[in-house]
Each structure stands twice: as structure tokens, then as C-alpha cells.
VEXDREN-2710 file (C-alpha; in Angstrom, 1 decimal):
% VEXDREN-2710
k/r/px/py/pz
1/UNK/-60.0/11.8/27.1
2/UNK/-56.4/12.5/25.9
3/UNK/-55.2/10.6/28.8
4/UNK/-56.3/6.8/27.2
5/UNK/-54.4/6.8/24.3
6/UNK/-50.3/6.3/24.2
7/UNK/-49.5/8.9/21.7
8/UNK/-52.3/11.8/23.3
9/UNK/-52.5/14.7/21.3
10/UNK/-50.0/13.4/18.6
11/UNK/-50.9/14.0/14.9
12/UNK/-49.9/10.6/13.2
13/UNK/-51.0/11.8/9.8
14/UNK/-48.5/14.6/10.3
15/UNK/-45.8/12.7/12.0
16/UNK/-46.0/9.9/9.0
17/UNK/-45.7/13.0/6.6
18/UNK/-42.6/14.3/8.2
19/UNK/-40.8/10.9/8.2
20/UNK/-41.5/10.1/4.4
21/UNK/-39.8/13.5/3.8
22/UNK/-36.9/13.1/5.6
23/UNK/-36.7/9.5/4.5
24/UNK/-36.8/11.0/1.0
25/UNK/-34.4/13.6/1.3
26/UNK/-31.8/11.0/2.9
27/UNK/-32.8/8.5/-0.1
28/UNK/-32.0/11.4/-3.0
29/UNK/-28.4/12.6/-0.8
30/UNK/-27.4/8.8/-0.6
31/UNK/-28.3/8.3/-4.4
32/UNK/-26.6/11.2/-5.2
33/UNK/-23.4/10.0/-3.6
34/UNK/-23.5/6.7/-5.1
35/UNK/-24.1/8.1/-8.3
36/UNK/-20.4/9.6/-7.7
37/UNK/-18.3/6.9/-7.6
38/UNK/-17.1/6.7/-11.2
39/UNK/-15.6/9.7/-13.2
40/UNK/-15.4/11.6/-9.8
41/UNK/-13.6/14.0/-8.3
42/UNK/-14.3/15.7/-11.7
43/UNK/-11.3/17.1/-13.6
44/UNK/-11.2/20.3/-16.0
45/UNK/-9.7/20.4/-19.3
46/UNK/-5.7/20.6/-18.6
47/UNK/-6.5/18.1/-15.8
48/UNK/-7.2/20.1/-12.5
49/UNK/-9.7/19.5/-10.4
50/UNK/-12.7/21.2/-11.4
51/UNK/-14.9/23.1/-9.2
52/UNK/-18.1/21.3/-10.4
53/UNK/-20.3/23.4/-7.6
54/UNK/-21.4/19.8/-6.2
55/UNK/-23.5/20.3/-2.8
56/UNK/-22.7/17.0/-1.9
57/UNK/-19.0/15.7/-1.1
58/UNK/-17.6/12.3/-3.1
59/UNK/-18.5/9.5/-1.3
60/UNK/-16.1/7.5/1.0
61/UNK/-14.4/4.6/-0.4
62/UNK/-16.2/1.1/-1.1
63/UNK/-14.4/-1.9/-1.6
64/UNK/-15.9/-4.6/-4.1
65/UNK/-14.7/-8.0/-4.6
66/UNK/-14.6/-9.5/-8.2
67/UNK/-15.5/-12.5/-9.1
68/UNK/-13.5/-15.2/-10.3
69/UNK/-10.8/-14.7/-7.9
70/UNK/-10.0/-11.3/-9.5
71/UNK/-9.0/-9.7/-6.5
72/UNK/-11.0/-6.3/-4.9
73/UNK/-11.8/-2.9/-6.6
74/UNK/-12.2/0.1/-4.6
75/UNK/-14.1/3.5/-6.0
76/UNK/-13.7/5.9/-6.3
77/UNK/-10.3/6.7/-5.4
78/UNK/-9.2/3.0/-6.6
79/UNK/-10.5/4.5/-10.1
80/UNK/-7.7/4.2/-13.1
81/UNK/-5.4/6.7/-12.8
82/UNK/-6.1/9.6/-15.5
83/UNK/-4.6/9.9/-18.8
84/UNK/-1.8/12.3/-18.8
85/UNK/0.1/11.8/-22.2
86/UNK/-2.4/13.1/-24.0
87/UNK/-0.9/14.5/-27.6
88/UNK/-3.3/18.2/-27.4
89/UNK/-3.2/21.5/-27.3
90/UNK/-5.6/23.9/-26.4
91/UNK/-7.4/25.6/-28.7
92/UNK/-9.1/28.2/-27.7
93/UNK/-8.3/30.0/-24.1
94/UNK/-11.5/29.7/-22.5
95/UNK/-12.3/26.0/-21.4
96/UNK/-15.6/23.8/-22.8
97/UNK/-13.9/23.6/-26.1
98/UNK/-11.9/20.6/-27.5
99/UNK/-8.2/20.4/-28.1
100/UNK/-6.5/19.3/-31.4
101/UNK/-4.5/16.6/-31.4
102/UNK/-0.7/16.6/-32.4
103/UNK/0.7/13.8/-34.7
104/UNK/-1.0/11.1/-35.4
105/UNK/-4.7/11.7/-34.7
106/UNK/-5.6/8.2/-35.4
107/UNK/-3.3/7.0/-32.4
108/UNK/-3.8/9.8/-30.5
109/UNK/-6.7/8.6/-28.2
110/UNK/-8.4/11.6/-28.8
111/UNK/-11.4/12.9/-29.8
112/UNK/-13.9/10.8/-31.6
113/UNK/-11.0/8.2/-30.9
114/UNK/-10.8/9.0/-27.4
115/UNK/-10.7/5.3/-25.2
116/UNK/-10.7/4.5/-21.3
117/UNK/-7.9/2.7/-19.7
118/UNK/-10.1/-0.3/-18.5
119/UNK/-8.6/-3.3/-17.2
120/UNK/-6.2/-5.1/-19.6
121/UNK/-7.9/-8.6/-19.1
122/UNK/-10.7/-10.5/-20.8
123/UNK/-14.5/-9.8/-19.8
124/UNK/-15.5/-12.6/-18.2
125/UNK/-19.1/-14.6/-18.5
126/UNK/-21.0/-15.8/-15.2
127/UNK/-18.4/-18.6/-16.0
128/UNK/-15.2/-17.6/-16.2
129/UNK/-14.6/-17.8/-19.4
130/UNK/-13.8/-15.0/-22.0
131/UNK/-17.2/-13.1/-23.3
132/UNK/-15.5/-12.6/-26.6
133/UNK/-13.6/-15.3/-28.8
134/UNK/-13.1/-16.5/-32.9
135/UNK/-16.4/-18.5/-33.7
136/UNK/-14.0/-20.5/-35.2
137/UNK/-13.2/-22.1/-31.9
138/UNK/-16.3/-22.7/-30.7
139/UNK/-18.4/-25.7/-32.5
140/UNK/-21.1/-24.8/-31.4
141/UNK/-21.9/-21.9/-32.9
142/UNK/-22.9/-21.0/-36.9
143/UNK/-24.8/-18.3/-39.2
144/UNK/-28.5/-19.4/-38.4
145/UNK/-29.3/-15.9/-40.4
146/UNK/-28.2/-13.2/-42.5
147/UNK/-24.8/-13.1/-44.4
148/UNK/-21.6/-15.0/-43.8
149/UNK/-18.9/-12.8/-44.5
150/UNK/-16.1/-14.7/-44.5
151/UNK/-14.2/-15.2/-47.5
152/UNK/-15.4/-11.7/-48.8
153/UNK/-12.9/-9.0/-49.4
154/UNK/-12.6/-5.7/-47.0
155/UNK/-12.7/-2.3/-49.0
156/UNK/-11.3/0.8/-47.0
157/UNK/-12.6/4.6/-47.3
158/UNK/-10.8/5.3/-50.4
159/UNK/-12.1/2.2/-52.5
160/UNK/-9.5/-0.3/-52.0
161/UNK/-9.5/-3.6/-50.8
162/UNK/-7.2/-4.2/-48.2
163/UNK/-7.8/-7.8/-47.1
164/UNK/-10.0/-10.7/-46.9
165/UNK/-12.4/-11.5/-44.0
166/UNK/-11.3/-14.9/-42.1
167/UNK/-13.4/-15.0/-38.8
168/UNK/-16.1/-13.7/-36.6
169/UNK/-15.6/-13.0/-32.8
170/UNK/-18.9/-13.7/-31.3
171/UNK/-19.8/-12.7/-28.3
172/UNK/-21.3/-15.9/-26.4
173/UNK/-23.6/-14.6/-23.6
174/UNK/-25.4/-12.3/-26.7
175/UNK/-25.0/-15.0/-29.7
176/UNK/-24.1/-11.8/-31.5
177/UNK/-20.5/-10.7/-34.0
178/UNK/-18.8/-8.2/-32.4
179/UNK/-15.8/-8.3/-34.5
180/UNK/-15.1/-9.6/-38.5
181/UNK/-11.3/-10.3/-38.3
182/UNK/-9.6/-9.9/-41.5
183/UNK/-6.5/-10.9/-42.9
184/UNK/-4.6/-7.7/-44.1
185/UNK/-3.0/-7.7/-47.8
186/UNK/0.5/-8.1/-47.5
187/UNK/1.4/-4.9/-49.2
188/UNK/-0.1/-3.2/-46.3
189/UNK/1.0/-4.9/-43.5
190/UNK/1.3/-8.1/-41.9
191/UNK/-1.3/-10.2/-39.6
192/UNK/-4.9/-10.3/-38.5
193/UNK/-7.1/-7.0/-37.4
194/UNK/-10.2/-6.6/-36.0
195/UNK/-13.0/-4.7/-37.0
196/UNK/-15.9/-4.0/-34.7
197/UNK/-18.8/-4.8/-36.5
198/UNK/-20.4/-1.2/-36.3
199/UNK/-18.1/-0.2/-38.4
200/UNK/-18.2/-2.6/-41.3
201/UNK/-21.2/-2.9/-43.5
202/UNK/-21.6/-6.0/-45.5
203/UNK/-23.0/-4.7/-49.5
204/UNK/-22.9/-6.8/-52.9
205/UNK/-20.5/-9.4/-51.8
206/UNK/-18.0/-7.3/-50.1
207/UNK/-17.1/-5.3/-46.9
208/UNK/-16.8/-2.1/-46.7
209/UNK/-15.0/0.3/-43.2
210/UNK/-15.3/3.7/-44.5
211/UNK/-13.3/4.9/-41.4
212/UNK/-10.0/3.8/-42.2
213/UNK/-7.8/4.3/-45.8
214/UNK/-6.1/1.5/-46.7
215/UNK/-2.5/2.7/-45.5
216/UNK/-4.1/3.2/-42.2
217/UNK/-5.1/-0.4/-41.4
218/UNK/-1.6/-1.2/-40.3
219/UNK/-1.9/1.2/-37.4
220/UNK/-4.7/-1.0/-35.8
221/UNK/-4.1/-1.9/-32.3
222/UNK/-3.4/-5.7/-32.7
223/UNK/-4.5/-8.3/-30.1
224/UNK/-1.8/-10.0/-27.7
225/UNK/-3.6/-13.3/-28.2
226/UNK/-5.4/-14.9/-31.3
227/UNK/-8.2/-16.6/-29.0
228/UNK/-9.3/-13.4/-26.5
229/UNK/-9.6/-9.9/-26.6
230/UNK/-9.0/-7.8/-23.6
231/UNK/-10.8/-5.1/-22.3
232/UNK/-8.4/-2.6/-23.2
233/UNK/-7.9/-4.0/-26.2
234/UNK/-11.4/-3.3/-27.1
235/UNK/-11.2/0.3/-26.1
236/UNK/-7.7/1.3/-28.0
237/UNK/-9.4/-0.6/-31.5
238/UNK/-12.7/0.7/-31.3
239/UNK/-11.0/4.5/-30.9
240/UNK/-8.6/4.0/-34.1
241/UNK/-11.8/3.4/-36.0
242/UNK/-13.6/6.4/-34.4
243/UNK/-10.7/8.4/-34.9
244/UNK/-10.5/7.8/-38.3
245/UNK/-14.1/8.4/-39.0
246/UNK/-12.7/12.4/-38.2
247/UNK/-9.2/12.2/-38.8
248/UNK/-8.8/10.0/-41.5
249/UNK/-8.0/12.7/-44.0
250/UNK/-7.9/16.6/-43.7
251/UNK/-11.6/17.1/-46.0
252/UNK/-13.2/15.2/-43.2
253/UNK/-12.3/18.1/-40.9
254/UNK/-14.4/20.8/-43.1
255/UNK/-18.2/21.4/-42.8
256/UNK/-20.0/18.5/-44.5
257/UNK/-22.8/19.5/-45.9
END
């Protein structure tokens, strides 16, 4: 009889069904939103909002608290504000296409040398200190493997050399390089650059950045101080090096083939 059991007549195979679906559906809408709360709203090409056709609306605000005693961050409307100095014009009419730059491509930010205004402070270990630093101040640290390449000379795109390599900047968490720092020729300029190491390739006692010419490596982004690299740092040297890998000279441009 129906009448000795709680639930009488009440499919529980069904009713278990139902609930997984509706738990699912609310799992993919709230991962959805999440998944909104950088780059978003979304922006067309001359910087209004796009209509993106999203079904479901930005998430509301959530406020996260950095460590370190770096204060809060709230996304996504406590995002960076967006670039609006950009040196482009359009192109073509229709969006989806890229803009040219005007003047100096290389410092333009654009393009392959397009960066993000991150925070203009170190990145921090779970320790507080900076992430990325001259493997000349830490002891502790030394070429287990591979080449050293300091003391070798840097040759730009066009075949010259334009300085000598003087350090490494090692990031300490990874035990990797992620810089060569190199002392530029004095006919070129004055000081220290970095290089990030995916752009320099160590061949037959030398280093070679293909990116850049040699009158160009004045025009690298230099660090505020000799023992850290900020995060925006990072992002405005890395760019001039992208940049250049297009922009360095007008045949780069044209079809290669």
C-alpha cells in the first residue's frame, strides 16, 4: 500500500534526474559568469561597447584581497581602465580588421607589440619578495647547465653587435632566465636593457635578437630600478621586441614567403 511509505507514489529515479539537471544548468550559468570577470564588458574596435550577443549579463562585482598587504581588487569593473591613446587608424571600414599604427610602431603598443596596463609593481613570490631579480644578487644561484652567456656580445637583426651581455634575471620560484641584460654600445645609447630570453638565441659564441636593429635598442623601455622589474615593465619590453619582430623595417610588412 501507497499509504506506508513517506514519499507514496513519488518517482525518486526521476526526481534525482530532474535535480542533477537543474543543478547542472545553474553550475554552467554560474561558470559562465565567472568566466566574465576579466576582459568584460567587451569593447569593439574604436572602443564602444560591443554587442557581444551574451545570454548571460556580467557578473556583479567581487572584491579580492591581495596578499602582502597589497590592498583589495575588485572585477570586473575595478578592471584597468582601457587604453585610449592608442596611435591607429582604421583601416578598412568594416570592423574585425586591424588598424595601422601611426609613428613609431615599435612604441606604439600595438599590434604584435600590443601590451596590458598591469599593475606597475613587482610580482611577488608566496614570500614577498620580487619573482624576478639579477642572478647576480642572489648567491645562491649558478649555470648548473647549458651556456653562460655572459660576457658574449649581442648581434641585432641587421648583423651588428650592439652590446655585451652582463647578467641574467632569473626568475626564483621557476630557477629559470627570463631576461639576459646587456650593456648597450655607447654609440647607441647609454645603460643596461633587457632582453626576454625568447627573443635571444645563444649561437657560436654570441647572441643574436633578430627583432630589433641596432638603432632601435635605444628605444627599449628601461627599468626604474636595477634589482626588480615591474609588471608593467615586463609588458611595455616584451611589446618593443614583438613590435619589432613586424615593424622593425618596412620588407617585414610584405608577404614572406
Amino acid at each position: 500500500m501507497t499509504e506506508d511509505y513517506i514519499l507514496g507514489n513519488t518517482d525518486l529515479a526521476s526526481l534525482a534526474l530532474w535535480i542533477f539537471f537543474f543543478f547542472f544548468v545553474g553550475l554552467v550559468i554560474y561558470l559562465q559568469r565567472e568566466n566574465q570577470r576579466e576582459g568584460y564588458p567587451l569593447v569593439d574596435d574604436d572602443g564602444s561597447q560591443a554587442d557581444a550577443g551574451g545570454v548571460f549579463p556580467v557578473p556583479d562585482d567581487k572584491t579580492f584581497i591581495l596578499p602582502h598587504g597589497r590592498g583589495e581588487k575588485s572585477v570586473p569593473s575595478g578592471q584597468n581602465p582601457d587604453r585610449t591613446d592608442l596611435p591607429l587608424a582604421r583601416a578598412f571600414e568594416s570592423g574585425g580588421f586591424p588598424w595601422d599604427p601611426t609613428g613609431d610602431a615599435l612604441a606604439a603598443g600595438v599590434g604584435p607589440g600590443s601590451w596590458c596596463p598591469r599593475a606597475d609593481e613587482a610580482e611577488f613570490d608566496g614570500h614577498g619578495s620580487p619573482k624576478i631579480v639579477p642572478m647576480e644578487s642572489e648567491e645562491e644561484f649558478h649555470v648548473s647547465a647549458g651556456f653562460d652567456p655572459r660576457g658574449l656580445p649581442v648581434v641585432s637583426g641587421d648583423g651588428k653587435t650592439v652590446g655585451m651581455v652582463t647578467d641574467m634575471w632569473i626568475d626564483k620560484p621557476e630557477q629559470l632566465v627570463r631576461y639576459l641584460q646587456i650593456e648597450l654600445d655607447g654609440t647607441l645609447g647609454a645603460g643596461t636593457r633587457l632582453v626576454p630570453m625568447g627573443f635571444a638565441r645563444i649561437w657560436f659564441g654570441k647572441v643574436i635578437v633578430k627583432s630589433l636593429f641596432a638603432d632601435q635598442f635605444e628605444g627599449v623601455p628601461m627599468t626604474a630600478s636595477s634589482r626588480q622589474v615591474t609588471k608593467l615593465e615586463e609588458e611595455k619590453i616584451s611589446a618593443f621586441y614583438g613590435g619589432g619582430t613586424l615593424y622593425a623595417t618596412e620588407a617585414r610588412l610584405n608577404p614572406q614567403l
